[in-house]
N, C-alpha and C positions, 0 to 999 in steps of 0.2 A: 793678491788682493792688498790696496793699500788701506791705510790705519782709516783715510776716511773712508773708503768704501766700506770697511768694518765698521762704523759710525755710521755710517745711512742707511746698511740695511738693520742695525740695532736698532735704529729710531724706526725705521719703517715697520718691524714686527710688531714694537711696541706700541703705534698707532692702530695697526690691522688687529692687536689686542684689546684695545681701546673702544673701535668699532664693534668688534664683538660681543663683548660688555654689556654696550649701548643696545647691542639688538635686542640684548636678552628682558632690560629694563620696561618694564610698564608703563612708566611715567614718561621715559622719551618716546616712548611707540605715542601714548597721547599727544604730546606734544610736537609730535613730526607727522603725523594726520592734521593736528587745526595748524601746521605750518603748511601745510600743502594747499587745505583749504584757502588760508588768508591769502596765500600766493595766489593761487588759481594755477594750481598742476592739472589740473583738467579740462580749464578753461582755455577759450581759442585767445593767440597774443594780439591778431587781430580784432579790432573790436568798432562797431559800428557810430556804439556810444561816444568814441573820439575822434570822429570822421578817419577812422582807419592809419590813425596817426602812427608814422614811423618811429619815431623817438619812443615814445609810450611803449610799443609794440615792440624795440628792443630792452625796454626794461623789465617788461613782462616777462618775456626771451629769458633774460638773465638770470630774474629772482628765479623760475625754473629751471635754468639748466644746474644752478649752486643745488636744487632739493634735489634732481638727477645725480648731480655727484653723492648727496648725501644717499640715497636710495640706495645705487653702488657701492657704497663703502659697506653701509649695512649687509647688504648680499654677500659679499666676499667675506666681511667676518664672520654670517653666519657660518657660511659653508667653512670655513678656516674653524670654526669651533666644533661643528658636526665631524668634519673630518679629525679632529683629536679625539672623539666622544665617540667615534663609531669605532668597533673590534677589527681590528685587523684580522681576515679571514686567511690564513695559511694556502699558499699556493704548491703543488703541486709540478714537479719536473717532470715533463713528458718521458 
């Protein structure tokens, strides 16, 4: 392993720590619910209202796929902090 791969995955734990953080916080959970809403995470990116305009309809695209990634980072650092918070059950040699 070289010194930078030693440096990218330090940075990277340090982010998926960061994530985790973030999940556990009450104020970003609010704040990344009225960001989904503002967005329209649930809404179609096609839309009638702009005569089905493409341009429009890849922006829509975007702003939700950037809350997608945000969703997933969330997930993965919860489960990265459950899996340090859960007991390791002793296994057993057949």
């Amino acid at each position: 392993m070289t010194e930078a791969d030693a440096k990218r995955m330090d940075r990277q734990a340090a982010v998926t720590a960061a994530w985790a953080e973030l999940a556990l916080n009450k104020s970003f959970k609010v704040v990344f619910e009225d960001a989904q809403l503002r967005f329209g995470m649930l809404s179609p990116s096609f839309v009638a209202t702009d005569g089905y305009n493409t341009h429009a309809a890849a922006v829509r695209d975007g702003q939700k796929e950037v809350l997608r990634d945000f969703a997933r980072r969330l997930c993965l650092g919860r489960e990265r902090l459950e899996d340090e918070t859960t007991p390791q059950k002793p296994t057993q040699a057949a």
